[in-house]
N, C-alpha and C positions, 0 to 999 in steps of 0.2 A: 326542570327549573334551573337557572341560573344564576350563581352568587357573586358579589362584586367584582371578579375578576373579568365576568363577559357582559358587553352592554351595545347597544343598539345607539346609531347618532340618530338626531331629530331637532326641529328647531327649539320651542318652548319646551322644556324639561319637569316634571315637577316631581317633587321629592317628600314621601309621605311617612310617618311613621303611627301604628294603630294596636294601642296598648292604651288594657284599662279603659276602656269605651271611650278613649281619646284620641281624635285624630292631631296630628303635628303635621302641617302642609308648610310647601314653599314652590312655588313657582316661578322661574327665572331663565333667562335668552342668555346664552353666550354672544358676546362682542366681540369684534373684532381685535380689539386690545387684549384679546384674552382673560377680560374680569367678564362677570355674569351680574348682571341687571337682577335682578329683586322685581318680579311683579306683583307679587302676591305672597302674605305669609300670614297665619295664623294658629289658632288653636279652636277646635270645636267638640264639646264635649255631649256624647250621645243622651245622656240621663234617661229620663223618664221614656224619652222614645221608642217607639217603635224602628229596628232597622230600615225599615219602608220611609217610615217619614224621616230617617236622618240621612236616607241615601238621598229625600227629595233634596233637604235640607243641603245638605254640600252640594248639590248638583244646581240649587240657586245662588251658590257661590262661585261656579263659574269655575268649579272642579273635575267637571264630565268631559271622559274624551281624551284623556292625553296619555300619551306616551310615561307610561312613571316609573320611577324606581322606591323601592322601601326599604326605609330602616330599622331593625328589629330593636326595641331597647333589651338593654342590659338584663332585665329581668325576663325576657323571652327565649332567653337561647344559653347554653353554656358553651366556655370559649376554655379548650383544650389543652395542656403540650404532654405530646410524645415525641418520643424516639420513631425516626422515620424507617419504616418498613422499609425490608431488603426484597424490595418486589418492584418488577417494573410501571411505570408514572401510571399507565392504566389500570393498576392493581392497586393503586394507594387509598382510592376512598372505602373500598372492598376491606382491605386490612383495617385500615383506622376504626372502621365500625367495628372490627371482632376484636379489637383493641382493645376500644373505649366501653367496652360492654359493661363493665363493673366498676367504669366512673360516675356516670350519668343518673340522673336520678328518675328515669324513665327506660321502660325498654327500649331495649337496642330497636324492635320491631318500630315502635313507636315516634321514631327519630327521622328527621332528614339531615343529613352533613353535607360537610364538603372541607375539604382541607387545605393550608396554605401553608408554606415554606416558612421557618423564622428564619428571618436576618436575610440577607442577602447573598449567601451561597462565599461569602471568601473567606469565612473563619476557617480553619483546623479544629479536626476533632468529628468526635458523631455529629450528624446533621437532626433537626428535630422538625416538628408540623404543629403547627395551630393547628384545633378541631374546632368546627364551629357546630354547634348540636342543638338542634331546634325542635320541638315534638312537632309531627303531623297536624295537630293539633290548632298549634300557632300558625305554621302555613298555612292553613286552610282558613285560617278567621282571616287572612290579608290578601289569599286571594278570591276569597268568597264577597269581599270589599270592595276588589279591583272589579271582578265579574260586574256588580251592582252596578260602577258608575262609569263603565268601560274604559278603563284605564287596560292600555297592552303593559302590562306587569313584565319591564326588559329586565330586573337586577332584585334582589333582594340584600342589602348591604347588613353590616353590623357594626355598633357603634364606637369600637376600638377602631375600625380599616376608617373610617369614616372621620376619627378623632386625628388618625395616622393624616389621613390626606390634608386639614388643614396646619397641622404643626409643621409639615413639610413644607407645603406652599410658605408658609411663616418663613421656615430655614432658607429654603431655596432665594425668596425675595432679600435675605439678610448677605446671601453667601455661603452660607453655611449649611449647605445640604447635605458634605458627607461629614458632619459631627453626630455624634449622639446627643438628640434632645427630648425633653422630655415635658411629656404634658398632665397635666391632677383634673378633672371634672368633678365638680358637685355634681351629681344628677337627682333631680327631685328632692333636694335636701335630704335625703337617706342613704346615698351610695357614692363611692366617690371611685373614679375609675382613671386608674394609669397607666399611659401607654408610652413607651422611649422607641422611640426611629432614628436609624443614619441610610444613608444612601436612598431614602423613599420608600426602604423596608422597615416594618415590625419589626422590632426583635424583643419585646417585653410587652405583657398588658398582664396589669394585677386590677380587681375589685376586693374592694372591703367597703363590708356594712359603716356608716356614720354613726357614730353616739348619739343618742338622744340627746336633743337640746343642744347639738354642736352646732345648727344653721342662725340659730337665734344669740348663740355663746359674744361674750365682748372680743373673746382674741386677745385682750389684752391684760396676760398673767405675769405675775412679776418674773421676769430673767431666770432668776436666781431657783426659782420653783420648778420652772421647764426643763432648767438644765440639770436637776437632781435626778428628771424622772427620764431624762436619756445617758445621763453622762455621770451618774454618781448614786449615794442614796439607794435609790427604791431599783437601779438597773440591774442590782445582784439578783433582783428577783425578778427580772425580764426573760423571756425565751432568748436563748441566744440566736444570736444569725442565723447558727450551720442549722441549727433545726426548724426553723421557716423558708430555707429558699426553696425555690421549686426543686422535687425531685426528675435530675433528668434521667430517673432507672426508667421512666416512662408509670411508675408503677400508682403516683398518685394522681398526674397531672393536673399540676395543682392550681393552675392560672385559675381566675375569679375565685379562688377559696376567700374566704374572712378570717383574719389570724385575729379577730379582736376580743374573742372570746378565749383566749387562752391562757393558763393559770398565769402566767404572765402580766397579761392584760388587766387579771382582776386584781391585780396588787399596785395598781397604776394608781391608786388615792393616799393618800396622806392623810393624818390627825386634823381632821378643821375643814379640809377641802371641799369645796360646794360641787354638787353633784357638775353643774355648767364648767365648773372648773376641772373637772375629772373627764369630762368629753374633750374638754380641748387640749387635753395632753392626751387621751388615747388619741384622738387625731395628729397629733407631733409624733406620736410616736411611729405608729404605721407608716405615716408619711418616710421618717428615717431608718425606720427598717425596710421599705419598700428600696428605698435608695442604696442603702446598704447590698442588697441583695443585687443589685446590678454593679457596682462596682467590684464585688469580689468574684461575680459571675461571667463580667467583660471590664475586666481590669484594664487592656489593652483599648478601650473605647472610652474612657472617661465623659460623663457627661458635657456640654456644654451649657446648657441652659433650664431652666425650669421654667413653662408655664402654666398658671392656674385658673382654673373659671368657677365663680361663685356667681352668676349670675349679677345683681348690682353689686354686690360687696367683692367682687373681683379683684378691684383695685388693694381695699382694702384689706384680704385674705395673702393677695403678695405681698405687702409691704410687711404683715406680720411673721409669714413664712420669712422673709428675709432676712429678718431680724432673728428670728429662733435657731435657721438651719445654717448659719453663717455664710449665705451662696446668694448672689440677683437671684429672685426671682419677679418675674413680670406676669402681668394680666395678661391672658389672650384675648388679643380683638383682632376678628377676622373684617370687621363692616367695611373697613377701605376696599377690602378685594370682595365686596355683593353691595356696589351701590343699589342703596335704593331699602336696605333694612333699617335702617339707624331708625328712624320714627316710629317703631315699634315700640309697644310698650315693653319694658322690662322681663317680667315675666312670659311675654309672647318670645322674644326672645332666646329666654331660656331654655323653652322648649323649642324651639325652629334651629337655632345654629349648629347643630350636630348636623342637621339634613343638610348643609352646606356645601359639608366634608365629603358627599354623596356624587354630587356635582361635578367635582373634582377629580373621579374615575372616570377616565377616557380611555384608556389603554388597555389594552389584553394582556394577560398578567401570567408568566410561569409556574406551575405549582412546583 
């Protein structure tokens, strides 16, 4: 099997993800101009079906036969860091497995990995590895899918490397390809996942669970209420920093942990507070602990940018972020560089533009 670092050229490309008896398709040509055409995007949801009839079923969508790559969501895989083994590049996915053996919440037996370098190899200091850890399990429902509808299964991506490739393309069209920026996803209204890149590398991806009732929440809490629960008031009884960043002893690898459950966290309400208003500050607050935790961890890399995807309230979720964390933050929209999506509905979109990010791996990748 191969993971987004190796991939296969071809003309029409298409990009699938299958979680939850939900497929997420995108089919699209690179141009000569270097954007990619949008032929085809959707969502199709298995239900009541038989696999037999939902394979006919895509396959009278004019999905059979191509060349495809998949993206695993968030909820299929868990995404790693350790300390990089003192063994040579051949020997690394070897260790990382006997590594991560009493991280993962599945046997070690029962996993496929594969691991990737954080940052870009120029810092000082110990070097570390993303772990990407998916059960047998899930591989085999995506390519028992591909089998069905003959798709040559070239890449299996994941939704941080995926998230990485459009915030880069983003920097790179701006200029700014070697700052550190940083991108927030809603995903399904329950998870929100963030990833910071400079030079075209990862060098951060955190997930945390969403508060109930934060996708529905107004965002708009008085000032003064937000800022007690980061900056005053109720922060004496906040976790502090040093004890949420990731540990790099290698010994928790805490990437995609959820800090929102932590004594901390449950003291995040106030006398009066509506529960809609208690999500939307534990989401401010993660948000700036998450932040926090990269600036004291690559002080030397200062942020440039923030952006956020809330699906239609996009706009709406930056402009509020802006106001609370005192930093721009902007909506990402990738649609200028995949003509040919914008006429999507909303929600189609929400699930299809991470498959975008997919697209955007051309290149053979160093571990």
């Amino acid at each position: 099997m191969r993971w987004p670092w190796q991939r296969k050229s071809s003309g029409d490309q298409l990009v699938v993800s299958w979680s939850g008896q939900t497929l997420a398709y995108v089919l699209a040509r690179a141009r000569q101009d270097g954007l990619y055409e949008v032929l085809k995007l959707g969502v199709a949801h298995q239900g009541a079906d038989s696999m037999d009839a939902f394979v006919h079923r895509l396959q009278s969508l004019g999905l059979k036969g191509f060349e495809a790559s998949v993206m695993l969501r968030p909820e299929q895989y868990q995404l790693l860091q350790i300390d990089t083994p003192a063994v040579p590049p051949e020997e690394l996915r070897a260790a990382a497995r006997y590594q991560i053996r009493d991280m993962i919440n599945s046997h070690v037996d029962d996993v496929t990995l594969d691991v990737m370098r954080v940052g870009d190899e120029q810092q000082k200091g110990k070097s570390h590895l993303f772990v990407v850890a998916a059960t047998n399990a899930v591989v085999r429902s995506v390519l028992d899918l591909g089998d069905a509808m003959h798709w040559d299964v070239a890449v299996i991506d994941i939704q941080e490397t995926a998230q990485r490739n459009l915030q880069n393309a983003l920097a790179a069209r701006d200029g700014q390809a070697d700052r550190a920026n940083a991108t927030l996803v809603v995903v399904n209204g329950q998870e929100a996942v963030l990833t910071i890149s400079a030079n075209e590398e990862l060098f951060y991806a955190r997930s945390f669970d969403l508060p109930e009732g934060f996708v529905e929440a107004s965002w708009r809490l008085e000032s003064e209420g937000l800022a007690a629960a980061t900056t005053g008031g109720e922060a004496a009884a906040f976790t502090p920093v040093q004890d949420y960043m990731p540990d790099y002893s290698g010994q928790q690898g805490a990437y995609g942990h959820d800090y929102s459950g932590t004594s901390g966290g449950d003291l995040l309400a106030s006398p009066g507070m509506s529960v809609q208003d208690e999500s939307v500050q534990r989401f401010l607050v993660e948000v700036q602990r998450s932040l926090d935790v990269w600036d004291r961890t690559w002080s030397t890399m200062p942020l440039h940018g923030l952006s956020v995807y809330a699906g239609g309230r996009s706009d709406e979720l930056a402009e509020w972020l802006t106001a609370q964390l005192g930093q721009t933050v902007v909506a990402l929209d990738v649609r200028a560089m995949f003509p040919g999506c914008e006429g999507a509905p909303t929600d189609v979109q929400a699930m299809c533009w991470p498959l975008l990010g997919v697209l955007l791996r051309t290149e053979s990748r160093k571990l």
